[in-house]
N, C-alpha and C positions, 0 to 999 in steps of 0.2 A: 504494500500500500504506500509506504514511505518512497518507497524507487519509482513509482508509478507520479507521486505528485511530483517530487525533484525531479524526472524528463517534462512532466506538463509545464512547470515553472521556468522551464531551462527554453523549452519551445515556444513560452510565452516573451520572454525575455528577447528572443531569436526575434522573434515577429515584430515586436514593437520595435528593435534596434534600427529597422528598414525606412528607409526613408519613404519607399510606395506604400507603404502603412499608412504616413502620417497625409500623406499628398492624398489619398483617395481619402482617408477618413475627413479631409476636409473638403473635397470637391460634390462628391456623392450628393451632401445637405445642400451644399451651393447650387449645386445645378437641380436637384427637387426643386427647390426655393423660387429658380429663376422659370422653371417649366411653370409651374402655380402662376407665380404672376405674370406670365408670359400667356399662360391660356388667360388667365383674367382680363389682360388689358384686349387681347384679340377677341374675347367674343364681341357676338353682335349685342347692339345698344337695342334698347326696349323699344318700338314704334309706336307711337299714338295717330291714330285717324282720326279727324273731325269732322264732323257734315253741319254746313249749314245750309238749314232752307230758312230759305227767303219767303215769310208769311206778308211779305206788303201787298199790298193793291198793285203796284207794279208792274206784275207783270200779268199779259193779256190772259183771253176766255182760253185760247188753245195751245199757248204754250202752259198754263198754269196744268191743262189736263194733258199733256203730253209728259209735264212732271212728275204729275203725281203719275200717272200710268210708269213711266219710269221708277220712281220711287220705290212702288210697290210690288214692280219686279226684282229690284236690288235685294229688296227686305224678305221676298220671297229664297232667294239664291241665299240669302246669306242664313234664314234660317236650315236651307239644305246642309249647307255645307258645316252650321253648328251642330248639327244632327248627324253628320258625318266622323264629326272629329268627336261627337257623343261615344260614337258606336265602336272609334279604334282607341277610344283612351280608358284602358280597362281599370286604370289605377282609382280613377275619380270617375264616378259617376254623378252626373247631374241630370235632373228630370226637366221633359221637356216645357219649355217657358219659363224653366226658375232664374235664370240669367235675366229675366227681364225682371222681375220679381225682388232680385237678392237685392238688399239696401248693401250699399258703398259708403262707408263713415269712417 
């Protein structure tokens, strides 16, 4: 037992003597460290979409109804495609129309 830990102490001894011991044991962290914030600065920034409509008198009888026919195709496509992303996101489920529903505070 005594001969067994005097080679492990002697091998240990060996190992830290080496100079590529102490050069990785400080690179290894460095380079984690700079991967991390290197993925962090590189991802993508968050998007915000805004929409506004224009409720004035402004504008005429047929393009106000060309808007809204517009409108309510968008709204149409875009509940699809939440219904979409419902049906592949198995982690979170959300029922449909609670997204209109859920208070934002």
């Amino acid at each position: 037992m005594i001969a067994s830990l005097l080679v492990a102490g002697r091998e240990i001894r060996q190992i830290l003597a080496t100079r590529g011991f102490w050069v990785m044991l400080l690179i290894v962290p460095a380079a984690l460290g700079a991967s991390i914030v290197a993925s962090v600065l590189m991802s993508p920034q968050p998007t915000v979409a805004y929409t506004l409509i224009d409720a004035s008198e402004s504008v005429e009888g047929d393009q106000r109804r060309f808007l809204a026919a517009e409108l309510k195709t968008l709204a149409a496509e875009l509940e699809e495609l939440t219904q979409d992303v419902e049906r592949s996101s198995p982690t979170h489920h959300v029922e449909p129309g609670e997204y209109k529903t859920r208070n934002v505070a």
